[in-house]
C-alpha positions in Angstrom: -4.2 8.9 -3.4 -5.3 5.7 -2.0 -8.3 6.5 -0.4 -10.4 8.3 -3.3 -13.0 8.3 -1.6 -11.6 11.3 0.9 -10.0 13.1 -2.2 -11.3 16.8 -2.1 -10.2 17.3 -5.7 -12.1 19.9 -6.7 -10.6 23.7 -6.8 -13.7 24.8 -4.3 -13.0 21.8 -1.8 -9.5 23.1 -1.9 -10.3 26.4 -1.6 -12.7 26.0 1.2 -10.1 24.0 3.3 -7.3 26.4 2.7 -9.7 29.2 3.4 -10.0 27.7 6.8 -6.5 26.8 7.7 -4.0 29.8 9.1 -0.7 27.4 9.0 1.5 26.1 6.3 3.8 23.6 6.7 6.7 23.9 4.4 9.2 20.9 3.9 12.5 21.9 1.9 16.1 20.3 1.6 18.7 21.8 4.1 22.4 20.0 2.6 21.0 16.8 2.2 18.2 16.4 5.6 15.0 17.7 5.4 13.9 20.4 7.2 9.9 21.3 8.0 8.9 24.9 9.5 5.1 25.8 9.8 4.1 29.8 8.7 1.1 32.0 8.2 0.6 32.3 4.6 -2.3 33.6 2.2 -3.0 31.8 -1.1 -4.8 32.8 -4.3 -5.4 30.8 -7.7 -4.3 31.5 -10.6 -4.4 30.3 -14.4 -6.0 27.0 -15.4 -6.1 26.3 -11.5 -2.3 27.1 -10.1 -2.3 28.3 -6.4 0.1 30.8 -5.3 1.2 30.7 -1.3 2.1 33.4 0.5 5.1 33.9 3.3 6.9 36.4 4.6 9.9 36.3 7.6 13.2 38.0 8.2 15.9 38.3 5.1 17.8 36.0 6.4 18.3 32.1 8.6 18.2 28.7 7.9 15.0 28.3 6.6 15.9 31.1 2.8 19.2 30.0 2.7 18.1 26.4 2.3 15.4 27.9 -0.1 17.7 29.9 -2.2 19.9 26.5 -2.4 16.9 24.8 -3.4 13.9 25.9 -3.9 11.8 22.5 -4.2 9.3 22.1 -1.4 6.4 20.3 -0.3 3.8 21.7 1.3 1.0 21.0 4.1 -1.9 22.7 5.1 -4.7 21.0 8.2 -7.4 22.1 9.3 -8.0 20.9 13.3 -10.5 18.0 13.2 -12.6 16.3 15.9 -11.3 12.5 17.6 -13.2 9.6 16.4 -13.9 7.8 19.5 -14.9 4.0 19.0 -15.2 0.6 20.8 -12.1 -0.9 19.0 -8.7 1.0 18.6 -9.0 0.3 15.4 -12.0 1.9 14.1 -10.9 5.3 16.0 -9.3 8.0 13.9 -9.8 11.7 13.5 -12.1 13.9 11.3 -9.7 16.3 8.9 -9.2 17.8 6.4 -5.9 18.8 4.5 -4.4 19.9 1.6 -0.9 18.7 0.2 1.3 19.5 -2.6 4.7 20.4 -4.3 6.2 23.3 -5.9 9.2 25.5 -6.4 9.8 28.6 -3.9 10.1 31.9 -5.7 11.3 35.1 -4.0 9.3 38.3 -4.3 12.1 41.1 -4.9 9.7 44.1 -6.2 8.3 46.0 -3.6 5.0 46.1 -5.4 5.1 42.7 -5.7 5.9 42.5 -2.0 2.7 44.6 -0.9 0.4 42.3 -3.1 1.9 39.3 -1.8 1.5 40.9 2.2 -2.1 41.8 1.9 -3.0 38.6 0.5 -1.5 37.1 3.5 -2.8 39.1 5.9 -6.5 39.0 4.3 -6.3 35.6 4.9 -4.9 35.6 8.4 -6.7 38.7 9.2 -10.1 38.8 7.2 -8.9 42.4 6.8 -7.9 44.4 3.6 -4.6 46.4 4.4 -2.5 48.3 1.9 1.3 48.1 2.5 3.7 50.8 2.2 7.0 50.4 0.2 8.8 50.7 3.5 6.7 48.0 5.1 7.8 46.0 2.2 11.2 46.2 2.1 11.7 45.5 5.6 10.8 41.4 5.5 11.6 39.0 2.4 8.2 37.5 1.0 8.0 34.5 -1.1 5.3 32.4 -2.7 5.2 28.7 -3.3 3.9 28.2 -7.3 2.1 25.2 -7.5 0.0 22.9 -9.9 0.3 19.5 -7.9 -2.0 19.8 -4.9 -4.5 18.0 -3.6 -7.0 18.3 -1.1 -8.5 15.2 1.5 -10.6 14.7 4.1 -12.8 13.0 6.5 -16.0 14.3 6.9 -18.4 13.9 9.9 -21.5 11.9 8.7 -24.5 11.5 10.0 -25.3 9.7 13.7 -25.4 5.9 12.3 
């Protein structure tokens, strides 16, 4: 990262900005072009500091085939910031903050595996605990991204100067 100054490094910064981010942009390898689709997801940590992603969608289209072909992705997650309004063009920007990262796609075939993997996502999305049926499962594929290269940035709103 160039600008360690606005690396949020730390598990809690990462956690706090993915706790307050409801889209994940997913970038994977359809043939040989890349292809991006955002999606809700849910998250959780796990290990020495891994974080698990959450999706779900329907069995089948272009995004899981290209996932089943190859499961490599990258991954972003931003928070909406606030315009930084100055004199000069050049000093202007944007508050943020964002978390990126890379990991391997891993599809959830167990339905019990599918109901954890739906109620972390919709906690998340929801703030609500749910428990999900068998059936519910089994009707949608869900699939995590496994991750241990992530990081978290930001630019933070100081003080009036």
């Amino acid at each position: 990262m160039r600008r360690k100054d606005r690396e949020a490094g730390a598990r809690d910064e990462v956690e706090g900005i993915l706790a307050g981010c409801k889209t994940c942009h997913v970038a994977m390898l359809d043939g040989d072009m890349p292809y991006v689709v955002p999606l809700s997801f849910g998250y959780r940590f796990v290990g020495d500091g891994a974080l698990e992603l959450f999706f779900h969608s329907a069995h089948e289209g272009k995004k899981i085939e290209a996932l089943k072909r190859n499961g490599r992705v990258c991954f972003e997650v931003s928070c909406e910031g606030v315009p930084v309004r100055a004199e000069s063009p050049c000093d202007s920007g944007y508050y943020y903050s964002s978390v990126i990262g890379y990991g391997e796609a891993v599809f959830i075939e167990d339905a019990a595996g599918k109901c954890e993997g739906l109620a972390i996502m919709f906690r998340h999305q929801t703030g609500r605990d749910v428990v999900f049926s068998n059936e519910q499962a089994e009707s949608v594929c869900v699939f995590k991204i496994v991750s241990s290269d992530y990081t978290g940035k930001r630019k933070l709103k100081g003080p009036p100067g």
